[in-house]
N, C-alpha and C positions, 0 to 999 in steps of 0.2 A: 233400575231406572232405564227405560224405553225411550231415547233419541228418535227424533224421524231419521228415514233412509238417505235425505240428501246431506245427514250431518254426522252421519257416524263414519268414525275413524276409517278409513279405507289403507290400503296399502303406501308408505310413503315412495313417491317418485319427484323426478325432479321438476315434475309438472304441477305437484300438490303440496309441495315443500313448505310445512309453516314457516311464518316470517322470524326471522331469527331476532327482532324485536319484541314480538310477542310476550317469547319468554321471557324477555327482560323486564318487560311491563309489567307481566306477572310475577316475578319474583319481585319487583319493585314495590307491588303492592304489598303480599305477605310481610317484606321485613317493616315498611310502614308500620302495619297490624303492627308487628312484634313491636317496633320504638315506644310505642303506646302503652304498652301494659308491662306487666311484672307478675303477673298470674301465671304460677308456674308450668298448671294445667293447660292453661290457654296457649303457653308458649313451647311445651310438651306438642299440644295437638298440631302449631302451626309446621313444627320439623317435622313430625310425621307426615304431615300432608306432603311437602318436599319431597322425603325421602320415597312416598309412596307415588309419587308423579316422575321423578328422578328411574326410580329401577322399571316404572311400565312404559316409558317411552324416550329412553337416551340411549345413542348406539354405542356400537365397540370402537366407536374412533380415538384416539389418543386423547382429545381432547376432551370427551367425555367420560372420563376416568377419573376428575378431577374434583368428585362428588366426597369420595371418601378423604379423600389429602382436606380437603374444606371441612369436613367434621372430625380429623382427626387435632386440625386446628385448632378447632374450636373447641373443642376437651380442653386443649391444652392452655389455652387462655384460662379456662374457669378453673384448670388446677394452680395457675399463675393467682388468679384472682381471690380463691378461699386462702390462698398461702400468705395474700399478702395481708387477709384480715386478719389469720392469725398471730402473723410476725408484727405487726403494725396496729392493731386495733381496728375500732369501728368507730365513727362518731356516732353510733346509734346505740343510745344507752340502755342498759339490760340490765337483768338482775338473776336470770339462770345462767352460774357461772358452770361453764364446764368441766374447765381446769385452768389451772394459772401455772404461766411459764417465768422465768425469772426475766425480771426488767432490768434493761443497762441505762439507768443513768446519762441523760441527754443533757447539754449545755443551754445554758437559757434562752440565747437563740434560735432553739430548736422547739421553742413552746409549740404546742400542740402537737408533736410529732413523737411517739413513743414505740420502745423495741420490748415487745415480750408484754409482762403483765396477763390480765383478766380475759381470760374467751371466753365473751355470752354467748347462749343460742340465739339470741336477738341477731347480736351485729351478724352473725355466720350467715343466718335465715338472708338478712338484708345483703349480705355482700354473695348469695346465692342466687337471688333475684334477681340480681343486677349483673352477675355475669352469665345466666341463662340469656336474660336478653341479646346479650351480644353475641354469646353464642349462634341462637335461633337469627340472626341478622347474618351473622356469615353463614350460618348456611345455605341460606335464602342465596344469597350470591354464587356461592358452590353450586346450589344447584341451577339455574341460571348458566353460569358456566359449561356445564357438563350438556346441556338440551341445548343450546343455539351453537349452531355453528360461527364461529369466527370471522371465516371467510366470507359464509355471506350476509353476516353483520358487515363486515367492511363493503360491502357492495352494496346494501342498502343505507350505506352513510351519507349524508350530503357533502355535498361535492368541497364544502369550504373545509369539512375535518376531516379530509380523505387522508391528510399527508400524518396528521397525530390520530387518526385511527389504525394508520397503516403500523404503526411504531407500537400500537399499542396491542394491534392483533399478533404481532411478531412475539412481543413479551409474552402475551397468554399463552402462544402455545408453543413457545422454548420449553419451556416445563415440562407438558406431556409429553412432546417428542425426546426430551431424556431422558423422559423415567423409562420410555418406550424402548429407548437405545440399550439401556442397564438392564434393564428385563433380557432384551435379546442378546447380548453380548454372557449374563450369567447362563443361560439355558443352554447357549456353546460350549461354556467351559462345563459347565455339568455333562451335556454329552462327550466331550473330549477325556471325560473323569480327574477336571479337575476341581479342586476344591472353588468356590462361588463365595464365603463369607472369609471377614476376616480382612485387617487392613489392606496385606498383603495383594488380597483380589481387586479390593477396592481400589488401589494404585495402579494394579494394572490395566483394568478395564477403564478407568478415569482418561488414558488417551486416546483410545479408539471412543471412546463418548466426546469429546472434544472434537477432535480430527472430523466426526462426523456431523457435530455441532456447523463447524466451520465449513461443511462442504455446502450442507444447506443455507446457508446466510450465501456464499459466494452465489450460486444458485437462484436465491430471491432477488440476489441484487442485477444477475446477468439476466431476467425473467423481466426485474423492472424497468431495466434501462433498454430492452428490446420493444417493449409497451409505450416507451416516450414519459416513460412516469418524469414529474417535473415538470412539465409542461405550464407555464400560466399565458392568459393571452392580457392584453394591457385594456385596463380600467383606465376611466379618469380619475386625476385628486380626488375629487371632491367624492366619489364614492367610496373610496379606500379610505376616507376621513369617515364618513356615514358610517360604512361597515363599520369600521372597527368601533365607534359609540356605540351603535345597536348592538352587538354583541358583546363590547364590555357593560353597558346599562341594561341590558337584557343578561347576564350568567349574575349581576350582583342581584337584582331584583329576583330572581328565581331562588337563590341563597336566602334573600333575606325572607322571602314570602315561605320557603319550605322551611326554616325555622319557625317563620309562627304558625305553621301548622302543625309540627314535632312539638314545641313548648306549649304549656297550657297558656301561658300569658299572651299569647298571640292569635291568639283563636281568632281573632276579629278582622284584621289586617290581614292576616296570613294568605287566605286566596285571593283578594284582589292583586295584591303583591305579584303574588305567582305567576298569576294571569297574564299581568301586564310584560312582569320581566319575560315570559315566553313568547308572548307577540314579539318584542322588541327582539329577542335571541332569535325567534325563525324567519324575521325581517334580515337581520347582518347575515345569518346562513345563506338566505337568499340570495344576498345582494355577492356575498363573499365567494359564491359561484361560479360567478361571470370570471374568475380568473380561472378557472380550470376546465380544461378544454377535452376534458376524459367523457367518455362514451360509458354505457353501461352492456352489457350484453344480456339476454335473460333476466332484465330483472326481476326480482319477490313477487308478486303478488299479494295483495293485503286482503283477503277474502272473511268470510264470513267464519272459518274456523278460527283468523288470527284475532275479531273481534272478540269471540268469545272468550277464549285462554286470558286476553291482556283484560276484557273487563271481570273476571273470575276474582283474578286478581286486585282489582282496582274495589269489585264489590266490598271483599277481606277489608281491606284498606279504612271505605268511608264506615263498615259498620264497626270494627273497633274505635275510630278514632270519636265516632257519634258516642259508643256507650264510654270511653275515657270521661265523657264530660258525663254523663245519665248515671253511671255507675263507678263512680270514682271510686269505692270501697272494693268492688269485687274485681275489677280490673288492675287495682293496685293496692292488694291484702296488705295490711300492717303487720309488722313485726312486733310492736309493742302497744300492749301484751300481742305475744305469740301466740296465732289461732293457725289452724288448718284453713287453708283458701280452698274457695270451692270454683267449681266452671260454670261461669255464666250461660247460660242459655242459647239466646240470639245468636250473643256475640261467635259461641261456638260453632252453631251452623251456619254463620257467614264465613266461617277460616274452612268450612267443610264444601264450601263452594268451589275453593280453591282444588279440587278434587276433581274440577271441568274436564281440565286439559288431558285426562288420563282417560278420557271417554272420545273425545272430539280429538285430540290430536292426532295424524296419520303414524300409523304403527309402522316401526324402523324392521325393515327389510335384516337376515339374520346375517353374521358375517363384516369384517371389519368396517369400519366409514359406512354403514348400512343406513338408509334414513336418508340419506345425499341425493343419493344416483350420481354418484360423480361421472360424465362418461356412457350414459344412458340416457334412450332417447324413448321419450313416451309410447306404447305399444310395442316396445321393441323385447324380446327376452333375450337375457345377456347370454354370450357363448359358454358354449358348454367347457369346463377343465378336459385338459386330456389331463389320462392316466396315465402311467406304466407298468404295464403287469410287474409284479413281483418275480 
């Protein structure tokens, strides 16, 4: 595939930096796709695409580590999820028994709810279907996670959710920075030749992970309050009554319109819903502005690569949820009778579209937080390391 020259991937600097929304968009749209189907294949191809956008363009920042923790999750739901067809049943009736486990006897208030008895290949199939999807939905977010940076999602926030964006970027990347801290703290005691596994280690490196936990929190807090964070300037009533309607009748309306887009029974309503509750939500964002009196420095840019990447994504999106309704059988194979599903067509070379951003987006520079330029300023090449001879 042949890009022209003013769209192909160039080196990432802080001057070409895609918008850390983008990728949100686009992974917004893939798990969409995925909510839609139950084709195993389909929802197969949609994590590949992820994982294959994920390892050609996310750096070595801490926070973009956070690809594999998200799919090792997600395993781990779908071994929660066969376990519970097997201990508990399916309501999906079957007749290729596989094997039968012994049944306890439940009280009659417990009708419908049963321990042990009959495993069909039906109900497994169905209850395999059903947590692939969930799966391939978290990783969609995993990977999302792992390509935008945090930080300047929180800088292209609006100004009304700075204060629970700010809380909520802290949370994402506490995680990294400790897995980050126990990496580095075991590789000491390994050079030191002490042993690394084992509760024992585990107790001790647990304070010096804390301790440093805590230096950094004091840190954001002495960084925020140097910045004026906090700040509001005064509204009148009557827009802080506005705001706050347009913004709670704009998040319900958006809830209720993405459900009837998610459920088949809503196909109808679903986007007008959406629609309207969006206007009405980026109306109170608007309006909920006027109290925060914060500056942006450098901000995003939303250019013609971050078009691409978020409608990639969005493509995925409207063409599974089109063949949900055109191809109801091959988007969501039956279990009874039990057939081999196959891969739709279309539908697949629209989740293969998603495959953009690993062509168009600006390739991360090699070396930790690479992809940023944190600290680098456009035509500038950074200083050279000294060494020390040996």
């Amino acid at each position: 595939m042949t890009l022209p020259a003013a769209l192909r991937a160039p080196r990432a600097t802080r001057a070409n930096a895609l918008h850390a929304g983008a990728w949100w968009l686009w992974a917004l749209g893939l798990a969409t796709a995925a909510s839609r189907t139950t084709n195993p294949l389909l929802l197969a191809l949609i994590v590949a695409v992820t994982g294959y956008v994920v390892a050609a363009r996310r750096t070595d920042a801490p926070w973009a580590r956070g690809y594999g923790v998200f799919l090792r999750l997600a395993l781990l739901v779908l071994a929660v999820r066969m376990a519970f067809a097997v201990l508990l049943g399916s309501p999906v009736p079957g007749t290729t028994v596989l094997f039968t486990l012994p049944e306890i006897p439940l009280p009659d208030w417990a009708q419908g709810v049963r321990l042990g008895g009959r495993v069909t290949a039906e109900g497994l199939a169905r209850a395999f279907y059903d947590g692939l999807r969930l799966v391939t939905i978290l990783v969609c977010f995993g990977a999302a996670n792992s390509l935008a940076n945090p930080a300047r999602l929180l800088k292209s926030l609006p100004a009304a959710l700075y204060e629970a964006g700010m809380a909520v970027v802290v949370a994402m990347t506490f995680t990294p920075h400790l897995i980050a801290d126990v990496r580095r703290l075991r590789a000491a005691r390994r050079l030191r030749g002490r042993d690394d596994r084992g509760i024992r280690a585990v107790l001790r490196i647990g304070l010096p992970v804390l301790e440093g936990a805590l230096e950094r929190s004091v840190a954001l807090a002495a960084s925020m309050d140097a910045r004026g964070y906090g700040r509001t300037a005064q509204v009148p009533p009557a827009v802080r009554r506005t705001t706050a309607a347009l913004t709670l009748g704009g998040l319900l309306g958006v809830c209720a319109g993405t459900y009837g887009l998610l459920a088949a029974q809503g196909a109808g309503y679903g986007l007008p819903v959406l629609l309207i509750g969006l206007a009405a939500a980026l109306g109170g964002l608007r309006l909920g502005g006027r109290r925060s009196v914060r500056s942006r420095y450098r901000p995003d840019r939303w250019g013609a690569r971050a078009w691409l990447v978020s409608a990639s994504g969005a493509v995925a999106a409207a063409a599974v949820v089109r063949a949900a309704s055109a191809l109801p059988e091959e988007l969501n194979p039956t279990t009874v009778p039990l057939t081999v599903p196959g891969l739709p067509p279309w539908p697949a070379a629209a989740v293969l579209i998603g495959l953009l951003p690993a062509l168009v987006a600006p390739v991360p520079a090699d070396g930790p937080g690479a992809g940023d330029d944190e600290g680098r300023r456009p035509g500038k090449t950074p200083p050279a390391k000294e060494t020390t001879p040996a």
